[in-house]
C-alpha beads as a LAMMPS data file, in Angstrom:
LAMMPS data file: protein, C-alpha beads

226 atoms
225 bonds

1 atom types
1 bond types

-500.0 500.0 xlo xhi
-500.0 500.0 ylo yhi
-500.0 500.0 zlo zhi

Masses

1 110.0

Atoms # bond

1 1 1 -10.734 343.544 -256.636
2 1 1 -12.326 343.574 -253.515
3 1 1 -15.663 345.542 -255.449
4 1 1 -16.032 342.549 -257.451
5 1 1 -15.617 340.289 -255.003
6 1 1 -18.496 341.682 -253.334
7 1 1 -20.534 342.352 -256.550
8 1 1 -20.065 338.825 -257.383
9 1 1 -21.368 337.598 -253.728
10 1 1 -24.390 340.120 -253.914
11 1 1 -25.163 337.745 -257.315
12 1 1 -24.735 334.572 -255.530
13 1 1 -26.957 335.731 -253.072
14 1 1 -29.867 337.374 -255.357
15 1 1 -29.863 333.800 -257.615
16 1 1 -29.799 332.000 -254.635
17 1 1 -33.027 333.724 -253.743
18 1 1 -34.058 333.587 -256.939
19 1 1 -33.598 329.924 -257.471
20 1 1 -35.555 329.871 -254.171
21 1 1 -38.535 331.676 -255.161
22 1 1 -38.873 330.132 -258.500
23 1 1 -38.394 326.691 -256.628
24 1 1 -41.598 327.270 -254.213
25 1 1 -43.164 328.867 -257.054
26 1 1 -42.943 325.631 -258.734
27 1 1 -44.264 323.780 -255.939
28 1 1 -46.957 326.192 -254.990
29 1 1 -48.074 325.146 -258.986
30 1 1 -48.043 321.327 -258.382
31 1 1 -50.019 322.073 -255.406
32 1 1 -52.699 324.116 -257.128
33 1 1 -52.722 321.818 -259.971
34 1 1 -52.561 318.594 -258.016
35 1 1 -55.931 320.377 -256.045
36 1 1 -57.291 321.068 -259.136
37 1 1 -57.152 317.671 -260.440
38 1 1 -58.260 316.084 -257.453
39 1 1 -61.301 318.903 -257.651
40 1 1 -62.354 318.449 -261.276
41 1 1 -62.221 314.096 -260.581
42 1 1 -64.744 314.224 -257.609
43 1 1 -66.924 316.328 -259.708
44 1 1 -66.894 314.426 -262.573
45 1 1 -67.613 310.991 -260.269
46 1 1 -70.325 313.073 -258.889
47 1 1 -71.592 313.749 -262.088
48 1 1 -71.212 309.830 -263.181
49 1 1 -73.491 309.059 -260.199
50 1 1 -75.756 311.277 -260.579
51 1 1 -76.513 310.312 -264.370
52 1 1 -76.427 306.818 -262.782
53 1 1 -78.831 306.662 -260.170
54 1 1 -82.559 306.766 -261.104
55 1 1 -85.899 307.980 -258.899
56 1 1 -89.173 307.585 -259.652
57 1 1 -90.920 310.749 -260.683
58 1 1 -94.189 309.431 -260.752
59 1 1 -97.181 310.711 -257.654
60 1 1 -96.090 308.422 -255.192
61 1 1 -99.958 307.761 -254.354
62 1 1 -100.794 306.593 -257.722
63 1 1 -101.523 303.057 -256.981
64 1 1 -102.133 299.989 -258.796
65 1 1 -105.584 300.966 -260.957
66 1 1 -108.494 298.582 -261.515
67 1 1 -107.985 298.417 -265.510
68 1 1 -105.425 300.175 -267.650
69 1 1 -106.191 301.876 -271.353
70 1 1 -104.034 302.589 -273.951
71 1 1 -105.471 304.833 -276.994
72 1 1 -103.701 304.880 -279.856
73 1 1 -103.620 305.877 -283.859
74 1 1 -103.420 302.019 -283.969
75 1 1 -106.018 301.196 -281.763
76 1 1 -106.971 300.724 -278.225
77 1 1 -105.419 298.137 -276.008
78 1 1 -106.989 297.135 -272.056
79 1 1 -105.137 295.657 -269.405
80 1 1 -105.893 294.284 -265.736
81 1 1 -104.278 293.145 -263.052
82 1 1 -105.371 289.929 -263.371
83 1 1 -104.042 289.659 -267.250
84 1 1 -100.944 287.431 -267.571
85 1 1 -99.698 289.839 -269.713
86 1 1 -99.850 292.847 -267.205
87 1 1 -96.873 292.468 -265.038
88 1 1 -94.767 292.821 -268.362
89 1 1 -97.107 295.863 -269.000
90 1 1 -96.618 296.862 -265.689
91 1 1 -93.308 297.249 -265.623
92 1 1 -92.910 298.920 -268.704
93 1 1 -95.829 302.023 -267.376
94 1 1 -93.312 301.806 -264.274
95 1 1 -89.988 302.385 -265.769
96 1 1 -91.249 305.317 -267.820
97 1 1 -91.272 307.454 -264.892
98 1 1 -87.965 306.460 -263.796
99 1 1 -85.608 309.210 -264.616
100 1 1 -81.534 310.029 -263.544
101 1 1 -80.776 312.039 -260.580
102 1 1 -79.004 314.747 -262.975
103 1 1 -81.459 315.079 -265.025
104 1 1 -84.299 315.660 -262.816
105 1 1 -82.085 318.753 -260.819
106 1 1 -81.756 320.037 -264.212
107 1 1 -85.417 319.861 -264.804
108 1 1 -86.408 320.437 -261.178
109 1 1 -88.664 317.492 -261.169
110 1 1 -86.534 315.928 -258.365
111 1 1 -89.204 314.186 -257.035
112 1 1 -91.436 316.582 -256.268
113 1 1 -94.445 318.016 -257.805
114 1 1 -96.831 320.895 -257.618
115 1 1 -100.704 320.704 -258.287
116 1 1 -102.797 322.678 -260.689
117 1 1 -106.409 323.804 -260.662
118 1 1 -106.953 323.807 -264.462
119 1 1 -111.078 324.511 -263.767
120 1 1 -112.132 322.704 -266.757
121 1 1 -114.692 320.311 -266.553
122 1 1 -113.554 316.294 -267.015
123 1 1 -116.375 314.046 -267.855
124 1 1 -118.829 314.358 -270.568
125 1 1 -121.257 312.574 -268.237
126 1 1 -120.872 313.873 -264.641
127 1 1 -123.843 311.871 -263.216
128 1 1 -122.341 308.606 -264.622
129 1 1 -118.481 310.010 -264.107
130 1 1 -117.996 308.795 -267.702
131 1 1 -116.828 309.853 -270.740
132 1 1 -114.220 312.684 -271.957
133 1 1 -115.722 316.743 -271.645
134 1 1 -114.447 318.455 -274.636
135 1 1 -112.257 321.242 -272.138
136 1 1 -110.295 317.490 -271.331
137 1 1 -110.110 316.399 -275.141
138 1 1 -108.371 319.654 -275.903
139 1 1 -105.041 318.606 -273.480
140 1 1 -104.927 314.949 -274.563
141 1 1 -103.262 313.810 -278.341
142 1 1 -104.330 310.596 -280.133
143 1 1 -101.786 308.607 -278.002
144 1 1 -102.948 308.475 -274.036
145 1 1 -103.245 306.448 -271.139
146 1 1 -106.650 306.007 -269.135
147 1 1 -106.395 305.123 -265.466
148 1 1 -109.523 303.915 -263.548
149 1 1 -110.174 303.236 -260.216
150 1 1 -113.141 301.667 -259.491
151 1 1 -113.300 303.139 -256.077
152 1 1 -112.780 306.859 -255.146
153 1 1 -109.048 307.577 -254.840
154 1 1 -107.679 310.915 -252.685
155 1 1 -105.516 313.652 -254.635
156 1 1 -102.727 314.051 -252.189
157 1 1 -99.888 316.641 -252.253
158 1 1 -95.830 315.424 -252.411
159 1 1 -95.191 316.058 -249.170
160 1 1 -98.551 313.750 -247.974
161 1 1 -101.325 316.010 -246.997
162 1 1 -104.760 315.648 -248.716
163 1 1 -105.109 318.318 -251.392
164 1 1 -108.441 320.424 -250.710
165 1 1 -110.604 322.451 -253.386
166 1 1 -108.878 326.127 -254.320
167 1 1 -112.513 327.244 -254.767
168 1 1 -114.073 326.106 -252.116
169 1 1 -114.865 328.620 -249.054
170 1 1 -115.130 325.015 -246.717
171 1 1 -111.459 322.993 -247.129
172 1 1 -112.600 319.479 -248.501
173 1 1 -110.314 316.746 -249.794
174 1 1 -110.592 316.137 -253.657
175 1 1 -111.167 312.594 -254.721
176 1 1 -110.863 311.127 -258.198
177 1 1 -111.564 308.062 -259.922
178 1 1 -109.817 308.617 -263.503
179 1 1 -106.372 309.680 -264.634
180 1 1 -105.520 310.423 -268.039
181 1 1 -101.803 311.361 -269.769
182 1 1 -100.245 311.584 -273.038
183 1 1 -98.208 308.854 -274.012
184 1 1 -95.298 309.511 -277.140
185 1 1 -94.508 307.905 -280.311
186 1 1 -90.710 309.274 -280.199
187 1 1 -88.197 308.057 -277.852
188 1 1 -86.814 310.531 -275.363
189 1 1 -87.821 312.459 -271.920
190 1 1 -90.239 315.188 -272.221
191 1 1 -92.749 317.105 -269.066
192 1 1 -95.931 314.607 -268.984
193 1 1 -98.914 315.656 -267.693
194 1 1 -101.652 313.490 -265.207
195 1 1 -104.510 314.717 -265.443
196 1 1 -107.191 314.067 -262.871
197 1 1 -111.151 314.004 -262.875
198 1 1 -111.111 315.352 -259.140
199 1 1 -114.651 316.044 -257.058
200 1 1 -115.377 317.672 -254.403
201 1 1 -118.562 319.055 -252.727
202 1 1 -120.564 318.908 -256.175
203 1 1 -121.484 316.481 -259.137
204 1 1 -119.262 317.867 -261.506
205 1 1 -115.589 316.892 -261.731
206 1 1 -112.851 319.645 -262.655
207 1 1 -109.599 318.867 -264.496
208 1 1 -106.374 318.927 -261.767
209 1 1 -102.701 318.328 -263.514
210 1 1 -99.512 317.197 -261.877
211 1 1 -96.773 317.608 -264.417
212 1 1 -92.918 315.656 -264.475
213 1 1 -90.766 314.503 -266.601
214 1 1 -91.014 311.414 -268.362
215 1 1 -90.415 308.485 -271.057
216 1 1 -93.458 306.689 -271.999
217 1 1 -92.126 305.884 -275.646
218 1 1 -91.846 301.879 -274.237
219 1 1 -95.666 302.027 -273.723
220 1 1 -96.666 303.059 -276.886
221 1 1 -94.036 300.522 -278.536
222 1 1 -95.488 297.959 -276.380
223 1 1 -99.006 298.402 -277.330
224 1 1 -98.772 299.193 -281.044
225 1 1 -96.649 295.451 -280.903
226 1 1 -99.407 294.238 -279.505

Bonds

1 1 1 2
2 1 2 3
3 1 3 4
4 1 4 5
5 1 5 6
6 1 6 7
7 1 7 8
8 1 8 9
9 1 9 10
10 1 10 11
11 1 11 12
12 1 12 13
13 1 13 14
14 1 14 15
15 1 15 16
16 1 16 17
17 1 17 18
18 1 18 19
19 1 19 20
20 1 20 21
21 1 21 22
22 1 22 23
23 1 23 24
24 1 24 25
25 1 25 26
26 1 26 27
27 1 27 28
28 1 28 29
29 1 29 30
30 1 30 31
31 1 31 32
32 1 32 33
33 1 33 34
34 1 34 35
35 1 35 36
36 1 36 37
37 1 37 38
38 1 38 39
39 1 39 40
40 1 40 41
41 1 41 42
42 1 42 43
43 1 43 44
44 1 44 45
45 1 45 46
46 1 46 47
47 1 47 48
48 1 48 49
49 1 49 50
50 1 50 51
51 1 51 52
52 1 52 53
53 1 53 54
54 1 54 55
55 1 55 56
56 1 56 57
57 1 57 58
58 1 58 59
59 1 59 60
60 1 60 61
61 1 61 62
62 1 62 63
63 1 63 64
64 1 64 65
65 1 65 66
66 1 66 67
67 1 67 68
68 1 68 69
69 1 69 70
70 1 70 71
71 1 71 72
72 1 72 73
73 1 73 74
74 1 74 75
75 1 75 76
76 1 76 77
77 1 77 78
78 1 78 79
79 1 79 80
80 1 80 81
81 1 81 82
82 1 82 83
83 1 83 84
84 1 84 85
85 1 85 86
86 1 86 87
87 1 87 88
88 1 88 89
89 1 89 90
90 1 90 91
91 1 91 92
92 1 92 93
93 1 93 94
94 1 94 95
95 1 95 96
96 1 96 97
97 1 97 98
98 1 98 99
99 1 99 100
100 1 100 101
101 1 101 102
102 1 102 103
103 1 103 104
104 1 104 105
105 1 105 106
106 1 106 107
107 1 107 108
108 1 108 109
109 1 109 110
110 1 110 111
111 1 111 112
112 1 112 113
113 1 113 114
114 1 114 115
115 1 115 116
116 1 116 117
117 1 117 118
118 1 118 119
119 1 119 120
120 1 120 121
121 1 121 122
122 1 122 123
123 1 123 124
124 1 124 125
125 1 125 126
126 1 126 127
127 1 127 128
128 1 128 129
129 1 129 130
130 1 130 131
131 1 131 132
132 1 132 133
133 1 133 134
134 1 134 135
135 1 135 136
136 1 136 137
137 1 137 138
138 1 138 139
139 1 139 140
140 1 140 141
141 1 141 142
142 1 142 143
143 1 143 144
144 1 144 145
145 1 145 146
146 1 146 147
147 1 147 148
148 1 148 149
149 1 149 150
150 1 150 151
151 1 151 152
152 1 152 153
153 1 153 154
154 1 154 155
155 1 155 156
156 1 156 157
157 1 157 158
158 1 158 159
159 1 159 160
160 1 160 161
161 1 161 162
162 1 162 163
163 1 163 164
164 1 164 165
165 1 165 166
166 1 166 167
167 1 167 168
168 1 168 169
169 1 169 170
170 1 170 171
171 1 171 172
172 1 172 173
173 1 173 174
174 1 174 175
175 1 175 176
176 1 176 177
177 1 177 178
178 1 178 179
179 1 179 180
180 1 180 181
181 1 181 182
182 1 182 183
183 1 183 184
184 1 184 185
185 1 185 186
186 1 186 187
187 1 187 188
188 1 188 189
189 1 189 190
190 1 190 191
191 1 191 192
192 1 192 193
193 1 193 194
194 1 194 195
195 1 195 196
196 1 196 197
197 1 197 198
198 1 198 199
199 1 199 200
200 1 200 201
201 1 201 202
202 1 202 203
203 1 203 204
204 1 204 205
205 1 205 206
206 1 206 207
207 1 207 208
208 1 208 209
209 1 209 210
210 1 210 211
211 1 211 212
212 1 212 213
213 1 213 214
214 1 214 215
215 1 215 216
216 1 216 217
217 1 217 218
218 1 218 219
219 1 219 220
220 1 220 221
221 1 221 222
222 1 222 223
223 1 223 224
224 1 224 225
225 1 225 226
């Protein structure tokens, strides 16, 4: 009798444990998961924000130019800063470089950009720093933007410094008067590339690129409704 008396307390005393262990095991689980929740909530408010908040992509030293055209299938359409119409324009060209936070770490076009030597002339006519060389015509579709500046402009890096000719044995800074890029007929972001008529040292301007990401299907919608 006295056996089971003590078989019965070693029971007691292994469910009490038992009971115990399962009890903090539980806990331990509402811990994790509570973590986990908590974990998995600030990511996805991250994520929210980060598909919320917009930067603008485009070279921050692109500034205002002296006339703006648009070639199209359609046609070609002109606009200055003096049209009533261009502030409308204006902020359409402006809001296609605009692009979420998210997307540009996915793209790694945070703000930043990198600057190409593509060595290809740019003008037809470098004397007159006019017209489109046929090494240019081969990047650019029917739809495009022209940029001019009707004085010299300076082809600076992101983080500020003057770029300076890859060829030349003397650094010089590269200046540029015209900027052309594709524009798109279909609505989404896609890489866009500037492309600039730079000059340095010699008569003959060479084709430089600076390449993001970008919408620019509200310009061509703009101008075709024009």
């Amino acid at each position: 009798m006295e056996e089971l008396t003590t078989a019965q307390t070693k029971n007691k005393v292994l469910e009490t444990v038992n009971d115990e262990y399962l009890r903090k095991r539980k806990r331990n689980r509402k811990i994790i998961y509570s973590c986990l929740s908590l974990f998995i909530f600030a990511i996805a408010v991250v994520i929210i924000v980060l598909a919320c908040v917009r930067i603008d992509l485009k070279p921050y030293f692109l500034s205002e130019p002296t006339t703006i055209t648009v070639e199209t299938s359609e046609g070609s359409y002109e606009v200055v800063p003096s049209d009533s119409n261009f502030d409308t324009f204006n902020e359409i060209y402006e809001n296609s470089f605009n692009s979420s936070i998210l997307t540009s770490l996915f793209t790694g076009h945070l703000g930043s950009y990198s600057i190409e030597y593509g060595g290809g002339y740019f003008y037809s006519d470098d004397d007159n720093r006019t017209g489109i060389d046929g090494d240019l015509q081969e990047y650019l579709t029917e739809n495009y933007v022209h940029l001019y500046y009707s004085q010299p402009q300076s082809l600076r890096n992101a983080d500020g410094s003057q770029y300076t000719a890859p060829f030349s044995t003397v650094a010089g800074a590269i200046y540029y008067q015209d900027v052309y890029f594709n524009i798109s007929s279909t609505d989404g972001e896609q890489d866009l590339t500037f492309y600039f008529g730079g000059f340095y040292g010699e008569p003959d301007a060479r084709i430089y690129t600076i390449t993001i990401r970008a919408n620019t299907y509200d310009i061509y919608q703009f101008v075709v409704g024009e």
